[in-house]
N, C-alpha and C positions, 0 to 999 in steps of 0.2 A: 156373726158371733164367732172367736176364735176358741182355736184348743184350749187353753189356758181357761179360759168362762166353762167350757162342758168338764172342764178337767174337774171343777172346783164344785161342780152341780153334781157329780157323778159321785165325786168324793162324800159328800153332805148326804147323798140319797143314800149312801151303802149303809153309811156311819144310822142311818134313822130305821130303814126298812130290814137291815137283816139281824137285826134284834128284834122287830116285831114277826117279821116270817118265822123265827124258832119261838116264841110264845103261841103263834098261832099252831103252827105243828104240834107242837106239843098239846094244846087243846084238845086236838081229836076233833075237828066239827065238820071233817069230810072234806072242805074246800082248800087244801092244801094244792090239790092240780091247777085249779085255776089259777092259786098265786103263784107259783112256780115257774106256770106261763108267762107272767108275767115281771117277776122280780129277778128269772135270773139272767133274762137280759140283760136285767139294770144293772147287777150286781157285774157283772162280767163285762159291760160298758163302762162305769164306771173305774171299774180297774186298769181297763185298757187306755183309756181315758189319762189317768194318772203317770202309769208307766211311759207312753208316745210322749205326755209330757215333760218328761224327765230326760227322754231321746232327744227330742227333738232340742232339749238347752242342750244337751252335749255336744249335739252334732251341731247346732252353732257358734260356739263357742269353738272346735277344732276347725270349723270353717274361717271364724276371722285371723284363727294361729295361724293358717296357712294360706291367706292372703298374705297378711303379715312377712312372714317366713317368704314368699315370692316373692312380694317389693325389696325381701333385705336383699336377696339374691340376684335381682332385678339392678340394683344399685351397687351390688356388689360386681359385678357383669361388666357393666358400663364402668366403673373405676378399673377393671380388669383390660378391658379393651382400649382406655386411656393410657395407663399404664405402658402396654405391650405398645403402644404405638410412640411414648417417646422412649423408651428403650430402643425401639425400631429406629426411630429419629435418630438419637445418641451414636448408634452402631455408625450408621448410615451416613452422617455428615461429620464421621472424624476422619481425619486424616490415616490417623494410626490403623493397623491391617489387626481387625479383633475375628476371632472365631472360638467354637465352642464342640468339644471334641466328645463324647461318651467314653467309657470307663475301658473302654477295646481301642480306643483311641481313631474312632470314626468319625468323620463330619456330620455335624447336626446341623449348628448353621452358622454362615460369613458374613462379614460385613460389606458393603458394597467397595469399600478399599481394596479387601481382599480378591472378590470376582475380580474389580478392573485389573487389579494385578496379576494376577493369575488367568486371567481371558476364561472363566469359568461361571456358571452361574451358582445360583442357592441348591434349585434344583439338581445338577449336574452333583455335583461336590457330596450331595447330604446321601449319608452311608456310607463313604468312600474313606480310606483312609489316608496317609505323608504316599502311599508310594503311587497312587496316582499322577502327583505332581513333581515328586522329589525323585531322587537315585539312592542307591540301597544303600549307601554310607548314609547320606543324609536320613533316610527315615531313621537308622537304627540310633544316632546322634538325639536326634527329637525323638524317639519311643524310651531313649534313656531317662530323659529330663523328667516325659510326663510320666514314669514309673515314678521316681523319687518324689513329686507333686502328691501320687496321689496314696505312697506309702510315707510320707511324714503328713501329712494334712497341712502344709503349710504352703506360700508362695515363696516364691524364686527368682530371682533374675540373673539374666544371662544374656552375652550377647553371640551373636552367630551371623552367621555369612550365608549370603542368598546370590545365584548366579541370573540376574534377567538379562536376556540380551544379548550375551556376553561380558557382561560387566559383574563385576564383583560389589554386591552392595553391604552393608554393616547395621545390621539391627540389633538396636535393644528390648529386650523381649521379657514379660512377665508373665510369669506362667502362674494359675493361683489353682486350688481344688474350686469343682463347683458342686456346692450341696443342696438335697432337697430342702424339704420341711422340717421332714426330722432331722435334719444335721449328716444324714447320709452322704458320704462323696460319690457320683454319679455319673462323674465325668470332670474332665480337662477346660478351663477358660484360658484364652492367651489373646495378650496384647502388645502388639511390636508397635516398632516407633525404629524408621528408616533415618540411622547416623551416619551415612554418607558422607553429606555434604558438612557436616558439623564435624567429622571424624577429621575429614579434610584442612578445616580452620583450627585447628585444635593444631593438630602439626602444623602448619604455616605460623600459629602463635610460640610452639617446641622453638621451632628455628629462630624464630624474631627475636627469642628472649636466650636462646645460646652466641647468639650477634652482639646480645646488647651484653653477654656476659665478657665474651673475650673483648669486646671494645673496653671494656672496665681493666682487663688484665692486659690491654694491649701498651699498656706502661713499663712494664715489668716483663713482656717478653722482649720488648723493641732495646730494652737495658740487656737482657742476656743474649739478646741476638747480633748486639753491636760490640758485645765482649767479645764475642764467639769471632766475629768480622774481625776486629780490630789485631787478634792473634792472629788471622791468616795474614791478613797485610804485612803486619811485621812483620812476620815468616820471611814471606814475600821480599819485603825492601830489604831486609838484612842480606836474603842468597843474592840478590843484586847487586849489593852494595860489592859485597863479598868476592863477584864474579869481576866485577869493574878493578878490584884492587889487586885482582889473582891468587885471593887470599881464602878461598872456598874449596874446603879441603872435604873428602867422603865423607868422612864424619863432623864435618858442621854441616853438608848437605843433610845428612841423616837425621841432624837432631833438626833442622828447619821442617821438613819434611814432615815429622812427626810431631811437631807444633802445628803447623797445617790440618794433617790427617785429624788431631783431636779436636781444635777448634771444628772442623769442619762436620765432626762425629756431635760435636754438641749442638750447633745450627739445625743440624738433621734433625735431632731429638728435640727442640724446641719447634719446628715445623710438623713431628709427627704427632706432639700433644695438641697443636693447635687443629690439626687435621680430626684427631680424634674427638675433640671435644663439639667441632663443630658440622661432622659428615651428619648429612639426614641419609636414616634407616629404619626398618619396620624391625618389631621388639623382638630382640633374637634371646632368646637366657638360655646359661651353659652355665659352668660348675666356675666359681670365681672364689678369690680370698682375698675380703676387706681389707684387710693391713697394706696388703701388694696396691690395690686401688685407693686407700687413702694415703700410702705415700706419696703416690703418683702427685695427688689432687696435690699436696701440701706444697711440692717441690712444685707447683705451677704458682699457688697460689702465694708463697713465702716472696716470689719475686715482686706483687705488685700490694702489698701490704705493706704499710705505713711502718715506717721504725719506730716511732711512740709504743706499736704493739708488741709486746711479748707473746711468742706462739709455743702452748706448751703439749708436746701431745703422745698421748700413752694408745702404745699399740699393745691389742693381745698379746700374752704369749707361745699362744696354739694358734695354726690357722683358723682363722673365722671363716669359714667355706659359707658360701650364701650361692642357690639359683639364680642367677640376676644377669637385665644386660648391660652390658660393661659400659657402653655407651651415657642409657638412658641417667642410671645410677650414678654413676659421676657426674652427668647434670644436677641430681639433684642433692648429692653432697655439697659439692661449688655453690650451689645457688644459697644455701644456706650459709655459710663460710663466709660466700661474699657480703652477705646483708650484714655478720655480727660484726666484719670488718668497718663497714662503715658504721655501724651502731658506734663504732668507740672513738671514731672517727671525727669526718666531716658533718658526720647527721647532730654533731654536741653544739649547743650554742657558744657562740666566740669566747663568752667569757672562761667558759669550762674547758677544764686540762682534757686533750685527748692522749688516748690509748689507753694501755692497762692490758690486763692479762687476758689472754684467750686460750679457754683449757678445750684439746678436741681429745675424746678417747673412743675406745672400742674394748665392749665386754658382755659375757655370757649373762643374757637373760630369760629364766625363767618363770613363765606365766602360769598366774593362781588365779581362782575364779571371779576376783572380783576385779583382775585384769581384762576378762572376756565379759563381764557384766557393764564397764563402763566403756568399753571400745567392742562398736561391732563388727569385726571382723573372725575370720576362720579360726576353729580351733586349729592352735599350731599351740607344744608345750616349749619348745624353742626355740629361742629369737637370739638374733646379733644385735646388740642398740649402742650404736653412735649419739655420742652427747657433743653438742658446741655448747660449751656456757663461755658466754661476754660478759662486760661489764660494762654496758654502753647505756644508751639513754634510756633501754627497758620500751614497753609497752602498755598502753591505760588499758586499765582491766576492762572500759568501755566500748575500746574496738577489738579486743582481743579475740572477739570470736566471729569477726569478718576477717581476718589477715588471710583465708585462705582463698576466699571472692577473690575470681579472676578482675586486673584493671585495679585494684586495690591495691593501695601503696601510702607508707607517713613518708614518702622523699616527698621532694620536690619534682614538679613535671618533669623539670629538664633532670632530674636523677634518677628515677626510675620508672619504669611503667605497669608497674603494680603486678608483673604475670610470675614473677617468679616463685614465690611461695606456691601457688597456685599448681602451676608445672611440679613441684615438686610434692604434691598432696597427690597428683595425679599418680606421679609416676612410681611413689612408694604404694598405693593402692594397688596399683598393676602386679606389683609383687607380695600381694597379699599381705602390706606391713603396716604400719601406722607412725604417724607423727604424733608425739604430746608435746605440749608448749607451755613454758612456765615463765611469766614475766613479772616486775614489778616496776614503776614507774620511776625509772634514778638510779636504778640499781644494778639491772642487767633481764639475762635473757636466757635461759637453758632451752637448748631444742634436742629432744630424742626421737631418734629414725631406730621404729625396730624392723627387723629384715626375719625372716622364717630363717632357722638355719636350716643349711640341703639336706643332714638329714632327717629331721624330721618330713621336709616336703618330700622327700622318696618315701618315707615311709608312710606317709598317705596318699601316696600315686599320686601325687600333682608334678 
C-alpha cells in the first residue's frame, strides 16, 4: 500500500473520529483516556500522513525540473564542446596569423599560423604581451592601434611590416574589439593576412601598365624627339657647310651653337619625362602643387593626342598644394587622360566622327556629410578634385561598376589590358582620395580624382 492510500485513509479517519472524540469528552463518561490512547495516534498520523504527502509531490516534481534542467545543460555542454572545436579547426587550418589579446593587451590564445611563425607555442605566448616577440618601436605601433580598437568599439584595418629572417614582410591586418555576453569589450581579436608576395605582383602589374602607357605616347615623343634631332643636325650641316666655304663667322658659329644647345635642352627634357614616368620606386609623398604636375602631364600628353581633339584645361589659380608622390600621381592622372583620349578616339565606330572637346580642370573642393556618407574614406574637409570630362563613346551603366576590377578593359585585347583604371583606384586610395565616375552611353565620361589638400592632412597628423 502506498503513501497516497494511508494519506487518503488517515484524511477520512480524522474527518469521522475527531468530532466524535469531542462529543464524547464532552459527555463526561470517564473513558476519555482510553480514547485519547488511542485516537490521537490516528489523529496526528493522519496529518502527517497528508502533509509527507504533499512533500513528497514537491519534491518530485523539482526532481524531474532538475533532470530536466541537467539534460538541457548536458546538451548545451556537448554543442559548447562542438562549437569550441571548429572554432579551434577554423583558427588552426587558416593560413591567416589570428590571435586574441585581453584588454592590457596580453596573449590569450594563437593560432597555429601564428606559433609556426613565431616558433612559439599557445602555452609559451598566453599572458605575454608585443614585447616578447617585437622591439619597443614595434610594440608601442601595435599598442597604438589596439587602444583606438578598443576606445571607438569598432574594427580597423591596417597594414604593417613584420621583420622574419631578415626579410621584410607586408601584412594586412584587422584588428576588431572582442566582446563578452553582455556586449562588454574584453579584449583585442586580430587577423593578418601576409601581402608579400601579392604586394610584389601588384608593382610588377604598376610597371607593366606604365610600359604599355609610354608605348601609347611613344608617337608623340619619337615626333618631339626627332624635331629636337633634326635642329641639331641642321646646326650641324649648316657650321659645315659654312666652314667648307670660309664663310663661318663668330657669330654665325654662335647662333648654330645655340640652336644645338636648345634642341639639345629639349631631347634632355623629353628623356627626363620619360624617365620619370616610367622609374620603379617605393611611395615617397612630399609637399607638391597640381597645376605644376598637370602641366607637366598635359605637355607629354598634348604630343600623342589625336588633332580631331580639342584640349581645354583650367588650372587653379592658388597653388593646389596636395601630399602626394610625384611619380605615383602622375601615373594616374595619365592613365585617365589617356583612356578619354581614346574614348573620342579610335575606341568610336568607323561610321562616327572622332574627337571633340576634352575639358581637364583643377578646383577647390569642399566636403559635406553626405560626401562622407556615400564615399568611405577619411574624414578630410578639403580636397583638390581634378575633372576629365570627354565626350567620347561613354560607358553602360551595366559595367560601370566593374571598370575598376583589375584585367578589365571595353578595348580591344590588342588595345588594352584592362590594369589601368585599376592602378589608378589604387593609387588615389594610397593618398587617401577617391575616384567618382559619371557616364552615359553616347555621350561621354566625367572622371573626378579628389586628393586631401596638405593642409588639412597636416592638420590631422597624417
Amino acid at each position: 500500500m502506498n503513501l497516497s492510500s494511508y494519506r487518503i485513509r488517515y484524511s477520512v479517519a480524522a474527518m469521522i473520529i475527531v468530532p466524535l472524540f469531542g462529543r464524547l469528552a464532552l459527555s463526561g463518561t470517564g473513558r476519555e483516556t482510553e480514547l485519547f490512547r488511542y485516537l490521537i495516534p490516528m489523529t496526528v498520523g493522519a496529518f502527517a500522513g497528508y502533509f509527507i504527502g504533499k512533500f513528497k509531490d514537491s519534491l518530485v516534481s523539482k526532481v524531474k525540473e532538475l533532470k530536466e534542467l541537467n539534460s538541457t545543460l548536458l546538451k548545451s555542454k556537448k554543442n559548447l564542446i562542438k562549437n569550441i572545436g571548429y572554432l579551434n579547426g577554423l583558427m588552426d587550418n587558416s593560413p591567416a596569423v589570428i590571435y586574441i589579446k585581453n584588454i592590457s593587451g596580453k596573449y590569450l590564445t594563437v593560432n597555429k599560423s601564428f606559433q609556426e611563425l613565431f616558433g612559439v607555442s599557445n602555452r609559451e605566448i598566453f599572458n605575454k604581451d608585443d614585447s616578447y616577440l617585437f622591439s619597443k618601436k614595434k610594440c608601442a605601433l601595435f599598442r597604438k592601434t589596439d587602444e583606438r580598437v578598443i576606445k571607438t568599439g569598432a574594427p580597423i584595418t591596417i597594414d604593417e611590416e613584420v621583420i622574419h629572417d631578415g626579410v621584410i614582410h607586408n601584412y594586412l591586418t584587422v584588428k576588431f574589439p572582442f566582446r563578452n555576453a553582455r556586449d562588454r569589450i574584453i579584449g583585442i581579436g586580430g587577423i593578418s593576412w601576409d601581402m608579400s608576395e601579392y604586394r610584389k605582383v601588384e608593382e610588377q602589374l604598376k610597371q607593366a601598365q606604365k610600359m604599355e602607357t609610354i608605348g601609347i605616347l611613344a608617337g608623340g615623343f619619337a615626333h618631339d624627339f626627332n624635331n629636337a634631332l633634326t635642329g641639331i643636325m641642321g646646326a650641324v650641316s649648316l657650321m659645315n657647310f659654312k666652314k667648307d666655304s670660309g664663310d663661318l663667322s663668330s657669330k654665325k658659329l654662335g647662333t648654330y651653337l645655340n640652336i644645338i644647345e636648345d634642341s639639345s635642352q629639349r631631347a634632355s627634357n623629353i628623356v627626363k619625362k620619360l624617365m620619370g614616368i616610367s622609374r620603379k620606386h617605393d611611395l615617397s609623398l612630399e609637399p607638391l602643387d597640381l597645376n605644376k604636375i598637370l602641366k607637366n602631364l598635359i605637355n607629354i600628353f598634348e604630343s600623342s593626342l589625336d588633332k580631331t581633339v580639342v584640349l581645354e584645361v583650367e588650372y587653379n589659380k592658388e597653388s593646389a598644394n596636395v601630399l602626394a608622390d610625384s611619380v605615383q600621381l602622375q601615373q594616374a592622372i595619365l592613365n585617365v587622360l589617356v583612356n578619354a583620349g581614346h574614348s573620342m578616339t579610335f575606341m568610336r565606330d568607323n561610321s562616327a566622327k572622332s574627337g571633340g572637346c576634352l575639358n581637364v580642370s583643377i578646383k577647390s573642393y569642399k566636403a559635406d556629410r553626405f560626401f562622407y556618407l556615400f564615399n568611405k574614406i577619411k574624414m578630410k574637409k578639403e580636397f583638390w578634385q581634378i575633372t576629365v570630362k570627354d565626350r567620347g563613346i561613354g560607358i553602360d551603366k551595366s559595367i560601370l561598376s566593374k571598370i575598376f576590377n583589375p584585367f578589365f578593359t571595353t578595348k580591344s585585347k590588342e588595345e588594352g589590358t584592362g590594369l589601368g583604371l585599376s592602378i589608378t583606384y589604387n593609387i588615389i586610395k594610397q593618398h587617401s582620395g577617391f575616384i567618382d565616375i559619371e557616364s552615359e552611353k553616347d555621350v561621354g565620361t566625367t572622371v573626378k580624382l579628389f586628393i586631401p589638400s596638405v593642409r588639412e592632412r597636416k592638420r590631422n597628423g597624417t
